[in-house]
Every structure is written in C-alpha cells, then in structure tokens.
C-alpha positions as CSV (number, residue, x, y, z in Angstrom):
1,X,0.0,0.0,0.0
2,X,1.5,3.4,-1.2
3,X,2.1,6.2,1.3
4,X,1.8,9.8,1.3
5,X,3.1,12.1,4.1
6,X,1.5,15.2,4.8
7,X,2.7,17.6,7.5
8,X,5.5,15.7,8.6
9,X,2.8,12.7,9.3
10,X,2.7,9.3,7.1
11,X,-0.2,8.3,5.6
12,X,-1.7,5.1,4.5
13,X,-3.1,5.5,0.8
14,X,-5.0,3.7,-1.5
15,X,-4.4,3.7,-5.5
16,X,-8.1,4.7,-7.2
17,X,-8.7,3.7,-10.8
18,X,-9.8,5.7,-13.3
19,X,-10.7,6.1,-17.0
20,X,-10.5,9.6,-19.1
21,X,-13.3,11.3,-19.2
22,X,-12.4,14.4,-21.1
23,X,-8.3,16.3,-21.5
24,X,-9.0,19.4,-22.7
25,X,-6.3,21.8,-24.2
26,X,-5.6,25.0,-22.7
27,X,-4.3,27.2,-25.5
28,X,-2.5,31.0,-25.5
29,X,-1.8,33.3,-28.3
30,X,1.9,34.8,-27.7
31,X,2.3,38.7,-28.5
32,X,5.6,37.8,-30.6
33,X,3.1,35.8,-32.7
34,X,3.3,32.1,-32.0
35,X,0.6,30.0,-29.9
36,X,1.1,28.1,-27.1
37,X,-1.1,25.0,-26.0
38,X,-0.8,23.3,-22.9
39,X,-2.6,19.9,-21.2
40,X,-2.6,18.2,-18.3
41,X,-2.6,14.1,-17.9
42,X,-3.3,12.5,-14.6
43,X,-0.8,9.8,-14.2
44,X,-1.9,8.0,-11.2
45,X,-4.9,8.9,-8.5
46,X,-4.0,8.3,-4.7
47,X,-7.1,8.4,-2.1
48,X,-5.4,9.4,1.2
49,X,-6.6,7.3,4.3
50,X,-7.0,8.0,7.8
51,X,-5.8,5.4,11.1
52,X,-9.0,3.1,10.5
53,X,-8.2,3.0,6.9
54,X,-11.3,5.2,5.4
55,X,-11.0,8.5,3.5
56,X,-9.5,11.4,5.4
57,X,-11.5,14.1,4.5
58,X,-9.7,18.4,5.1
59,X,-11.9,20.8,7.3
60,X,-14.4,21.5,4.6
61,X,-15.4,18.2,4.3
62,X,-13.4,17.1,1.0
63,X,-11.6,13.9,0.7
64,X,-7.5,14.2,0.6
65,X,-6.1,13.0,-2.7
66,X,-3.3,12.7,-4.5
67,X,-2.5,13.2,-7.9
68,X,0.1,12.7,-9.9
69,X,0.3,14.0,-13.3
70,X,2.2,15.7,-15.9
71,X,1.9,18.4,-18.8
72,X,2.1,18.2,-22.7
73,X,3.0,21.8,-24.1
74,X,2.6,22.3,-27.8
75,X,3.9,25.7,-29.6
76,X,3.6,27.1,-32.9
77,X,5.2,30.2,-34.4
C-alpha cells in the first residue's frame, strides 16, 4: 500500500482507478506571434486514508487525494 506524508505525518493511501473522461487543451496566443497549447494528464490517483483505513477528509469536508500528473506543451510560431 502506497504512502503519502503530509505535514510531517505518514499516511496510509489507497491507489483509485480511473478512465478519461475528457483532456481538454488550454491554448495561449503569444504577443511575438506564436501559440502556445498546454494539457494536463493524470498519471496515477492516490485516495489518502485515515488510522482506520477510510477516506481522510480536510476541514471543509473534502476527501485528501493525491495526484500525480504531468503536462504536454505544444507551440507554434
């Protein structure tokens, strides 16, 4: 089981699987002329768990995850 440390405190966490639902490009127009188009791809999904092994939820209520991802960049001139 993976773990993820937070504050100084280990934590178990539990690998989620996911498919794509949509990856939508972001895209900027440069001033010198060019474009610029930028994505971001989830790699792998981590549900962070608390001592009796449910999900550990912040003080609003949300669940604590993980993600680990990366970013395509595309440019043009």
């Amino acid at each position: 089981m993976p773990k993820v440390n937070i504050n100084g405190k280990d934590y178990d966490a539990r690998e989620e699987e996911f498919e794509i639902f949509r990856e939508e490009w972001s895209e900027y127009r440069l001033l010198s002329g060019g474009r610029l188009r930028l994505k971001t791809v989830v790699q792998k999904i981590l549900q962070v768990l608390d001592e009796d092994g449910k999900a550990l939820m912040d003080e609003q209520g949300e669940s604590v995850m993980f993600v680990k991802h990366g970013s395509i960049i595309s440019s043009t001139r």
